[in-house]
C-alpha positions, 0 to 999 in steps of 0.5 A, spaced: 500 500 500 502 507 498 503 511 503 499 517 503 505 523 504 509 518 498 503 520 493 503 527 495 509 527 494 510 524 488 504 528 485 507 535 487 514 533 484 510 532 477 505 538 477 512 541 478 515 538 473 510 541 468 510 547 470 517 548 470 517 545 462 511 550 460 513 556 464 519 558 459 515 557 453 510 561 456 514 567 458 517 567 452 510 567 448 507 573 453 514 577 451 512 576 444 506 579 444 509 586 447 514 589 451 513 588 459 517 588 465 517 581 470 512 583 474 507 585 468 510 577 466 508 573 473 501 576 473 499 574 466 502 567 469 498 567 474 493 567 469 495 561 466 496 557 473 490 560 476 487 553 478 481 551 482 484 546 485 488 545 491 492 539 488 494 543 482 497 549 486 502 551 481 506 558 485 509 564 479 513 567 483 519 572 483 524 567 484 522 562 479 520 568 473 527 572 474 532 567 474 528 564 467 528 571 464 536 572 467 539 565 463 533 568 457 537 574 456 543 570 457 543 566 452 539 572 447 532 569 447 530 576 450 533 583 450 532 588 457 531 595 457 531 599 463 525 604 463 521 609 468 514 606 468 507 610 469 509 610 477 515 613 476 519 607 478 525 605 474 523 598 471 526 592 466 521 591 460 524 584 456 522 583 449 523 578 445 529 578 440 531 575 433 533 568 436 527 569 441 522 568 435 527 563 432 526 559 438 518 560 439 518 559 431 521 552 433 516 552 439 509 553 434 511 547 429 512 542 435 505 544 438 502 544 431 505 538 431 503 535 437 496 536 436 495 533 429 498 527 433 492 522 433 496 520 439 496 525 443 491 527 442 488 521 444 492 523 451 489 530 451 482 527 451 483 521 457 487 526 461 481 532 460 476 528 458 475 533 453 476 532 445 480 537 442 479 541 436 486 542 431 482 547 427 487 552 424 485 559 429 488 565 428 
């Protein structure tokens, strides 16, 4: 018999594991979209985290965002830019760099790829029990 605390774990080790993989595609993804500062970066976080459900409880945080942001500038994915925001506070707004958009073009063929796997799709649908619909959006 599995111990209870054991599972827990276990459990909390694998929704960690996802976020972690996901959280850089996701930074990268919302700097995309338009110049913003780390903060600015963790709210809209928050919203892809924000689960009702207290097993899922995925922090976003200061110290998981600004080390992601400080090795993707590091290694030229993003550029950062010191400014004075509308409260008059001297911020870091990010966006995102050639290679950065190089990287999420490479980011976008996986995921397109993915969803037009019968397999994975088939896993999506057990894990959410909702069917997904591959139909090209823009």
């Amino acid at each position: 018999m599995t111990d209870e605390n054991d599972f827990n774990k276990s459990h909390e080790k694998l929704v960690k594991q996802f976020s972690n993989g996901i959280t850089h595609n996701l930074i990268l993804w919302i700097i995309s979209k338009e110049n913003i500062h780390g903060y600015g970066i963790m709210k809209k976080l928050e919203e892809f985290f924000n689960f009702d459900c207290n097993q899922c409880d995925i922090k976003i945080n200061s110290s998981k965002v600004y080390p992601i942001l400080s090795k993707m500038e590091k290694v030229g994915l993003i550029a950062g830019e010191w400014k004075v925001n509308e409260n008059n506070k001297r911020v870091k707004y990010y966006s995102i760099t050639e290679k950065g958009e190089i990287v999420l073009g490479h980011v976008q063929t996986h995921m397109s790829n993915v969803l037009n796997s019968p397999t994975w799709l088939a896993f999506f649908k057990d894990m959410t029990g909702m069917e997904i619909n591959n139909e090209k959006r823009n």
